[in-house]
C-alpha positions as CSV (number, residue, x, y, z in Angstrom):
1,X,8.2,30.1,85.7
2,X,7.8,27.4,82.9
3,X,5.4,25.0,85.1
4,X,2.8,28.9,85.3
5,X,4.2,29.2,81.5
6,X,2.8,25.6,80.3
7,X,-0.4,25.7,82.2
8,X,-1.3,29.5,80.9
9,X,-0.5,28.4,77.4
10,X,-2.1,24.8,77.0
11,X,-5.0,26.4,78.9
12,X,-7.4,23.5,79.2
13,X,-8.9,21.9,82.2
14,X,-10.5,21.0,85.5
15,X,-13.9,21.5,86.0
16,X,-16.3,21.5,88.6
17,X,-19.3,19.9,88.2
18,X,-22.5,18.5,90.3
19,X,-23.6,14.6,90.0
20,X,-26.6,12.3,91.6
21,X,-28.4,9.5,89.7
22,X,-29.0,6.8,87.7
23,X,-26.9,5.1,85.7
24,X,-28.0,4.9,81.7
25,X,-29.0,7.6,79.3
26,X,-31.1,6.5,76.8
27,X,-31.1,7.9,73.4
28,X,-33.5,7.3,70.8
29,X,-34.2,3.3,69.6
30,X,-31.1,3.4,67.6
31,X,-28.5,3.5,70.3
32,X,-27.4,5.1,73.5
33,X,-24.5,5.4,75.8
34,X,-24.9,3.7,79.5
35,X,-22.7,3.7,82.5
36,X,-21.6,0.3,83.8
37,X,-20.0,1.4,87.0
38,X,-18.3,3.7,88.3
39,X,-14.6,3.8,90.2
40,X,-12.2,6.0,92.6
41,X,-8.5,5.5,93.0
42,X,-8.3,4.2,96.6
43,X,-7.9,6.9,99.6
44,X,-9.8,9.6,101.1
45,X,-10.6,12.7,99.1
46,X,-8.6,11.9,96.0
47,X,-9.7,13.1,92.6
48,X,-10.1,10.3,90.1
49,X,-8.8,11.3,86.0
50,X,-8.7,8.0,83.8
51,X,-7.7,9.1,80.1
52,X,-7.7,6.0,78.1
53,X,-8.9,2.4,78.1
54,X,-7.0,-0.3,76.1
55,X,-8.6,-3.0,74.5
56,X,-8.5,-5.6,77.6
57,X,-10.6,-3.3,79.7
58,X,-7.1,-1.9,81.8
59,X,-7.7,1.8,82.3
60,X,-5.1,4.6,82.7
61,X,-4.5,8.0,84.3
62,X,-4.3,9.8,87.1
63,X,-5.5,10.7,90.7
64,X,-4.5,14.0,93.0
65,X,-4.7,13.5,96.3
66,X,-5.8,16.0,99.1
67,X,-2.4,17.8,99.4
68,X,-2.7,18.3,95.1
69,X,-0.3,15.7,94.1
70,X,-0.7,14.3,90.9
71,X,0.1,10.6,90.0
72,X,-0.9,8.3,88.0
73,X,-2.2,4.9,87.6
74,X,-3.8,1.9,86.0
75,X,-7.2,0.5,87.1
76,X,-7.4,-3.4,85.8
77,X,-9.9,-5.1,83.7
78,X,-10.5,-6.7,87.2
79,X,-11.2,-4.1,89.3
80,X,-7.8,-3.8,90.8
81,X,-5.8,-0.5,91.0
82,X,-2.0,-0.3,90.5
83,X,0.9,1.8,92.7
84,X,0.7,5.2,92.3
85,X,2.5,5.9,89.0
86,X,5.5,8.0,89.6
87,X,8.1,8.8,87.2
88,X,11.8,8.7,89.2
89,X,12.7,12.0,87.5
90,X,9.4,14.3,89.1
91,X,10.1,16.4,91.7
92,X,7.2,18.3,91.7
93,X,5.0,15.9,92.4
94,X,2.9,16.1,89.1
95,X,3.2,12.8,87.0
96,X,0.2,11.8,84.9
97,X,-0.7,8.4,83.1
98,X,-2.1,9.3,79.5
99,X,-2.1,6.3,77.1
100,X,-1.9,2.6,77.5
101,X,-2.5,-0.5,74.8
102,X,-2.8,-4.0,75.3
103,X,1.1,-5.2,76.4
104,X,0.4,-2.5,79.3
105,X,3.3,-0.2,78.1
106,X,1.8,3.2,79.6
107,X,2.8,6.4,77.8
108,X,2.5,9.5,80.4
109,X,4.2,12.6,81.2
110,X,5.9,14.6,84.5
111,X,7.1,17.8,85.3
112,X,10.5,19.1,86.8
113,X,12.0,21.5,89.1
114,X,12.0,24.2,86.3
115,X,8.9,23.8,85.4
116,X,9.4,21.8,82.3
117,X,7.5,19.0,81.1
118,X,8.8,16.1,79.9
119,X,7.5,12.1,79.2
120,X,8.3,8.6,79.9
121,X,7.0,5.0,78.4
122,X,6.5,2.5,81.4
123,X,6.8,-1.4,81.0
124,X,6.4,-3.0,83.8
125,X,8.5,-1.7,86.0
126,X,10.3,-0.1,83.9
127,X,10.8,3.5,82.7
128,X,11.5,4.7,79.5
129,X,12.2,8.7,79.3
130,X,10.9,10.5,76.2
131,X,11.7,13.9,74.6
132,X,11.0,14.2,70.7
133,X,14.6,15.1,69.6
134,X,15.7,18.8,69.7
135,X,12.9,20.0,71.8
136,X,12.7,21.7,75.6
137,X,8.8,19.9,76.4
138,X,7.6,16.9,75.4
139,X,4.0,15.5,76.2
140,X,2.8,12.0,75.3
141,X,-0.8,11.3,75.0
142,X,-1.2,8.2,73.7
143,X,0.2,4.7,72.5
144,X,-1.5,2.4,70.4
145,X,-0.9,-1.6,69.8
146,X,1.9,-0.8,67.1
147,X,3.6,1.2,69.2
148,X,2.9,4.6,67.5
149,X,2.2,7.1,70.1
150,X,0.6,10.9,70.1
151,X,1.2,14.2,71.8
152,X,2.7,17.7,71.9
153,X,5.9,19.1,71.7
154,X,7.3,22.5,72.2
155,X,10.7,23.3,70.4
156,X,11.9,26.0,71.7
157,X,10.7,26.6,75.2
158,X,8.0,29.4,74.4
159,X,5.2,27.2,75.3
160,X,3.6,26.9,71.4
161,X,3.1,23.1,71.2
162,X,3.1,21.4,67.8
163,X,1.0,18.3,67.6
164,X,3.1,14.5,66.1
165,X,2.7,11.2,65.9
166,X,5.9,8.6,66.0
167,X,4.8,5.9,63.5
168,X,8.0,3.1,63.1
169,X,10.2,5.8,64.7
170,X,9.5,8.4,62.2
171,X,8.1,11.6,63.9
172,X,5.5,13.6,61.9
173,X,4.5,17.2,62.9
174,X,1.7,19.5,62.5
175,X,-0.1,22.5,63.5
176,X,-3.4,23.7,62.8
177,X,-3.0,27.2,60.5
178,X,-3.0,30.1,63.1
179,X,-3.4,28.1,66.1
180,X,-1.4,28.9,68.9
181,X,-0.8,25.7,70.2
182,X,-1.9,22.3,68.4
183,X,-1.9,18.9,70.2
184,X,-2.8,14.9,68.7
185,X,-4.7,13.0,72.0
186,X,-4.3,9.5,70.1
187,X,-4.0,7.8,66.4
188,X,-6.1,4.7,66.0
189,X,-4.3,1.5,65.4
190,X,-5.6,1.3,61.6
191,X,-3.9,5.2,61.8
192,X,-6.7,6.3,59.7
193,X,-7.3,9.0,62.1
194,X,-5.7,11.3,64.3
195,X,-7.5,13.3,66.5
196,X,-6.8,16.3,69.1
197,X,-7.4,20.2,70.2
198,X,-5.7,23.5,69.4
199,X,-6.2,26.6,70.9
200,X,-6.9,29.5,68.3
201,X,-6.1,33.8,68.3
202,X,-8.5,33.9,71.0
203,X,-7.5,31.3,73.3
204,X,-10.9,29.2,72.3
205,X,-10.2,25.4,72.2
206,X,-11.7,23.4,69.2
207,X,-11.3,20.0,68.4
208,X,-10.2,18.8,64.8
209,X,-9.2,15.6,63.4
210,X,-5.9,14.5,60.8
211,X,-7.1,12.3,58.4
212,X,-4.8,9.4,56.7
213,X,-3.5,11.5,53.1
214,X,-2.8,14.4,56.1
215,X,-5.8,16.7,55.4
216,X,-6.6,18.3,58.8
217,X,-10.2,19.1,59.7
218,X,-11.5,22.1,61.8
219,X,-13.0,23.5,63.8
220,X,-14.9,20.2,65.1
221,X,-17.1,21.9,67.3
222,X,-20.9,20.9,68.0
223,X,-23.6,23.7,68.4
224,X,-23.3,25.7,71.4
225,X,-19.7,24.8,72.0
226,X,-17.6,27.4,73.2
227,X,-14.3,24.9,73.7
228,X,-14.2,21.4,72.8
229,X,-11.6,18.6,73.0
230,X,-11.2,15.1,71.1
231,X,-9.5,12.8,73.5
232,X,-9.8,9.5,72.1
233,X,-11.0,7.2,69.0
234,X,-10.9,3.5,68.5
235,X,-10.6,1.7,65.0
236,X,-14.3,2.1,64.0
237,X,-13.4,5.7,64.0
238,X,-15.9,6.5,66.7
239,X,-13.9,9.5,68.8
240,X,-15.3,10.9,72.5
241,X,-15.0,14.2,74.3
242,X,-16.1,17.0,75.3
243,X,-17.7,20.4,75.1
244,X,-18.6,23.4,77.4
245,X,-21.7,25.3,76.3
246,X,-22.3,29.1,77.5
247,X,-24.4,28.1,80.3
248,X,-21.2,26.5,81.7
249,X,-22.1,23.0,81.2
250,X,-19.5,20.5,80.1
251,X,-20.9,17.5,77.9
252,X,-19.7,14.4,77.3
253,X,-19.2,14.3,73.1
254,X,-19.3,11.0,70.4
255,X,-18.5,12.2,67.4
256,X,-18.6,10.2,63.6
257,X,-16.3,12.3,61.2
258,X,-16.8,13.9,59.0
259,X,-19.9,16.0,61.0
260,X,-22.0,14.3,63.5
261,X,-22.3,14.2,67.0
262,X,-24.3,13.0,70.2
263,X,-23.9,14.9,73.5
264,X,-23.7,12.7,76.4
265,X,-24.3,13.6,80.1
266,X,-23.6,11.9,83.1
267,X,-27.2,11.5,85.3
268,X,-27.5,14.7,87.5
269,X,-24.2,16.1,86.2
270,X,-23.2,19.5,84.9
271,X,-20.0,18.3,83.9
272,X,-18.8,15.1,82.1
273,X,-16.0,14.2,79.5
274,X,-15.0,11.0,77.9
275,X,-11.7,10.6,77.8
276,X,-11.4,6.7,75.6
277,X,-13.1,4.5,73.8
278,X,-12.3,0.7,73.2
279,X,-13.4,-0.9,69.5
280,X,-15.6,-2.6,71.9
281,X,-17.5,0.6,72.3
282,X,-15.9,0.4,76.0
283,X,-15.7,4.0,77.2
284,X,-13.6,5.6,79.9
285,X,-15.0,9.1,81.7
286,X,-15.5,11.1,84.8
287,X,-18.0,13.0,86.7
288,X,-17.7,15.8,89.3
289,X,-19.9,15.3,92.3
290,X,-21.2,17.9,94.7
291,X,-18.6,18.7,96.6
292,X,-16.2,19.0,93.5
293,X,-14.5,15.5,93.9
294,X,-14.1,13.8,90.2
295,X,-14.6,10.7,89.6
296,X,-14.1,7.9,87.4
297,X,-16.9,5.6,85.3
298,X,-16.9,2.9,82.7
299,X,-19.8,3.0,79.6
300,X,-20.6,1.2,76.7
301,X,-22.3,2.3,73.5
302,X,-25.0,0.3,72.9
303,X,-25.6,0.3,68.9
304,X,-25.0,3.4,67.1
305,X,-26.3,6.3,69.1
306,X,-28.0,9.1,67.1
307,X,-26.3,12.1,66.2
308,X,-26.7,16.1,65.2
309,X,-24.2,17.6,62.3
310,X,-21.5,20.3,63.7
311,X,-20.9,23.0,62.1
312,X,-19.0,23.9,58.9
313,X,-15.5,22.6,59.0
314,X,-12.3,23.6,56.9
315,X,-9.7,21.4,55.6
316,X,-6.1,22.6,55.3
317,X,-2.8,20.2,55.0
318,X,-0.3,20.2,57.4
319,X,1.1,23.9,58.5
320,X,4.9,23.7,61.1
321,X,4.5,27.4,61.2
322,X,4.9,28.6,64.7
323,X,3.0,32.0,66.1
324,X,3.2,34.2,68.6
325,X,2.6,32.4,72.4
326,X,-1.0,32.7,74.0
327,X,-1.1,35.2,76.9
328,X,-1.6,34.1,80.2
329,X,-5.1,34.3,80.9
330,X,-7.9,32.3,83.4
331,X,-9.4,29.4,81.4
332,X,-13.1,29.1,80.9
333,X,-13.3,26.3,82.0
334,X,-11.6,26.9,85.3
335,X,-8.0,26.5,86.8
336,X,-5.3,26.5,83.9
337,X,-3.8,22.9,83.9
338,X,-2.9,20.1,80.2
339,X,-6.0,19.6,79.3
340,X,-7.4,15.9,80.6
């Protein structure tokens, strides 16, 4: 089935992860990273995913409510939640907010009754569907204030993604070299980065980064990783994710190209990812509680916080080649879903 095909092939991500606390995490005098609040999408025992955070403060994502429906929606500068997000062309109930920029126009993606996954721009009330040209799966991961937008296509149905970008209309494509699927979580509006996962011979996610002559940089992994995922950047080219180490922690990651990090966790937490990050220094996560309920939370970087080099990386230009799809396999990081 192509919905069991997708999620065994992206292999990336919920976790389950423990929470309590206090609200700020205090790094050395330089800087630190410090929750502001944090936020549920309205109703009892739904899961709370935001994925990006525009420059207004407006936040975007998605929820899944008890009976495992995914929508998505948009949390307000204000406090206010939208509808539930869903696009008129799900029905499998599985419709996820990923990027949104200042007019509001929300890029997201949905899944339908063979299992395919396809995407949508929403303005206002209006929907927009979205398939790069030629291709069976399309998913959109981000738009920025241009209107250049991110994601993940797969051509021919095998369920190898290529990572693009759509800058004035024009789609550019790339893959890491021998990754089995490659995918570009957001471009900044200065599009002097790119920045994403792919999924190597193994099946081990690692983050890397496309810089603006094309040059791609990998593996961005810090020390101890054993998966990692860039989400997000902003024009300052600070970009947030996260990591799982071998203990089976998840940290939230701030990364500087071309090397450095600073590992974030949410107070109490084994588990916490950024998922945006404003020029501001606004930044958009979650946490897992106790009981395994995720929820969202707003942060701010406060200065520059101080940061550890990553390993060696390698830079290679742009390789379209496609390879043979990954096996279906458990993640490491728990059930098999688009990694968010």
């Amino acid at each position: 089935m192509k919905l069991k095909q997708i999620f065994n092939s992206i292999v990336a991500v919920l976790f389950v992860f423990p929470l309590m606390g206090a609200f700020a995490q205090q790094a050395a005098n330089s800087g630190s990273i410090e929750v502001i609040t944090t936020f549920d999408y309205p109703g009892t025992g739904n899961a709370t995913l935001p994925q990006k955070i525009n420059e207004r403060g407006d936040v975007v994502g998605e929820f899944i409510d008890s009976n495992g429906v995914t929508r998505g929606f948009v949390r307000f500068s204000d406090g206010s939640f939208s509808d539930p997000i869903v696009d008129p062309n799900d029905t499998v109930g599985f419709t996820e907010g990923r990027g949104i920029n200042n007019a509001r126009t929300i890029a997201g993606d949905y899944v339908i009754s063979d299992g395919t996954l396809h995407s949508f721009f929403l303005s206002g009330s209006t929907f927009t569907e979205y398939d790069v040209p030629g291709t069976v799966q399309t998913n959109l991961l981000s738009i920025n204030e241009p209107g250049d937008f991110t994601g993940g296509f797969d051509p021919d149905g095998s369920g190898v993604f290529q990572a693009f970008f759509s800058r004035g209309g024009t789609i550019t494509s790339w893959s890491v070299p021998e990754a089995l699927s490659t995918f570009a979580y957001e471009i900044n509006n200065n599009k002097k980065l790119v920045v994403g996962y792919y999924i190597d011979a193994a099946g081990i996610l690692h983050g890397y980064y496309r810089d603006r002559s094309g040059a791609l940089h990998f593996p961005i992994d810090p020390s101890g990783s054993v998966a990692t995922v860039l989400f997000g950047l902003n024009n300052r080219n600070w970009v947030v994710g996260r990591y799982a180490d071998s203990a089976g922690v998840t940290h939230g990651l701030f990364f500087t190209p071309p090397n450095n990090f600073f590992t974030f966790d949410f107070p109490g937490s084994t588990f916490t990812s950024l998922n945006g990050i404003s020029s501001q220094g606004n930044i958009v996560g979650r946490y897992v509680d106790a009981s395994g309920i995720a929820h969202g939370f707003l942060a701010r970087v406060r200065g520059t916080p101080p940061t550890q080099q990553t390993g060696a990386e390698t830079t290679a230009y742009d390789s379209r080649s496609l390879v043979t799809p990954l096996n279906a396999s458990p993640s490491a990081w728990g059930d098999a879903t688009p990694a968010r």
